[in-house]
C-alpha positions in Angstrom: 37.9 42.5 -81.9 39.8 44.6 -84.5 40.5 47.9 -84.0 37.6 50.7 -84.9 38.8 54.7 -85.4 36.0 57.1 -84.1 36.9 60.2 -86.1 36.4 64.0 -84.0 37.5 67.0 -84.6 39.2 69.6 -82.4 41.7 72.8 -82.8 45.2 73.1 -82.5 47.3 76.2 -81.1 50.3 76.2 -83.3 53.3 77.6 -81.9 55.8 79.7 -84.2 58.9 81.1 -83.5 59.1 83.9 -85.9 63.0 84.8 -86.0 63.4 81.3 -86.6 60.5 80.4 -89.1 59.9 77.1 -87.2 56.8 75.8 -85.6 57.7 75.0 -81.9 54.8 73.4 -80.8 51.7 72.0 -81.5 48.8 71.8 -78.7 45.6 69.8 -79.1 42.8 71.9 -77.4 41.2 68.7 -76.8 38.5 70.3 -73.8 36.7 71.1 -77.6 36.9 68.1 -79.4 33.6 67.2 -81.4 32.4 64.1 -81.6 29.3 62.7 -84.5 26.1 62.2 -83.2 25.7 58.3 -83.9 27.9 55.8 -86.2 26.2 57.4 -88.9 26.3 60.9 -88.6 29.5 62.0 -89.7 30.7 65.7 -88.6 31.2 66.6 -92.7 29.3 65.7 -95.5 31.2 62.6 -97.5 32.8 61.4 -94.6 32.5 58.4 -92.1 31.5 58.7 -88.6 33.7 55.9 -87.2 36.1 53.2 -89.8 38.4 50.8 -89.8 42.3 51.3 -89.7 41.7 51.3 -93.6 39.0 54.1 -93.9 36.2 51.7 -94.5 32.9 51.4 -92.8 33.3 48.7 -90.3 30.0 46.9 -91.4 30.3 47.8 -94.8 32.5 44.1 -95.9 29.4 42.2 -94.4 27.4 40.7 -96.4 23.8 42.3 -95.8 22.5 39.6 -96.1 24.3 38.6 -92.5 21.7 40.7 -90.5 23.2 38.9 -86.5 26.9 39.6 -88.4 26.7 43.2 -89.4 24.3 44.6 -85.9 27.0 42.9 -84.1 29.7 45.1 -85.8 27.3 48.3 -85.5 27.0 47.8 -81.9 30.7 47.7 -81.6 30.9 50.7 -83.6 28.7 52.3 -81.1 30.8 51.0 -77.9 33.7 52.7 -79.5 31.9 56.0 -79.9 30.7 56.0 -76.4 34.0 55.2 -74.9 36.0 57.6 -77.0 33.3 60.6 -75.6 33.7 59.0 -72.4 37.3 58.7 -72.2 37.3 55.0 -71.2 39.0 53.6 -68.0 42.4 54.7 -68.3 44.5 58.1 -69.2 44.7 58.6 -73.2 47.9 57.9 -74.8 50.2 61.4 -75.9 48.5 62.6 -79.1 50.7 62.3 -82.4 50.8 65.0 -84.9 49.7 63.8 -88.3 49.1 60.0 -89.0 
């Protein structure tokens, strides 16, 4: 199965040295991350819910017409969504600044 991005949205406490002018560290307050409702609620207006790798809708490359081929890719969509509110089985990776 490929890969399907579940897109939250949390604040950051940024970390500043101010003699130095540098940010020291950055710290994902991730006890608030927001998640969407469903695949197809999106947290802003314009914006997807859960995508591929390339910023597409997973299901949106199906052809409709494929009713089996694109449930079977909403389902997925949903799997993802539940296991990144869940957690899943095992500890997260470190979290990256930026893409």
């Amino acid at each position: 199965m490929s890969e399907i991005v579940v897109w939250g949205e949390c604040p950051v406490g940024i970390h500043v040295d101010t003699e130095t002018g540098r940010v020291t560290r950055v710290v994902v307050l991730d006890e608030n991350l927001r998640y969407p409702e469903d695949i197809d609620t999106p947290l802003e207006d314009g914006e997807l819910a859960v995508s591929t790798e390339g910023y597409q809708a997973p299901w949106g490359a199906l052809d409709v017409r494929d009713l089996k081929g694109v449930e079977r890719v909403r389902e997925d969509a949903r799997r993802a969504l539940a296991i990144a509110r869940e957690g899943g089985d095992e500890p997260w990776p470190a979290w990256q600044f930026g893409y």
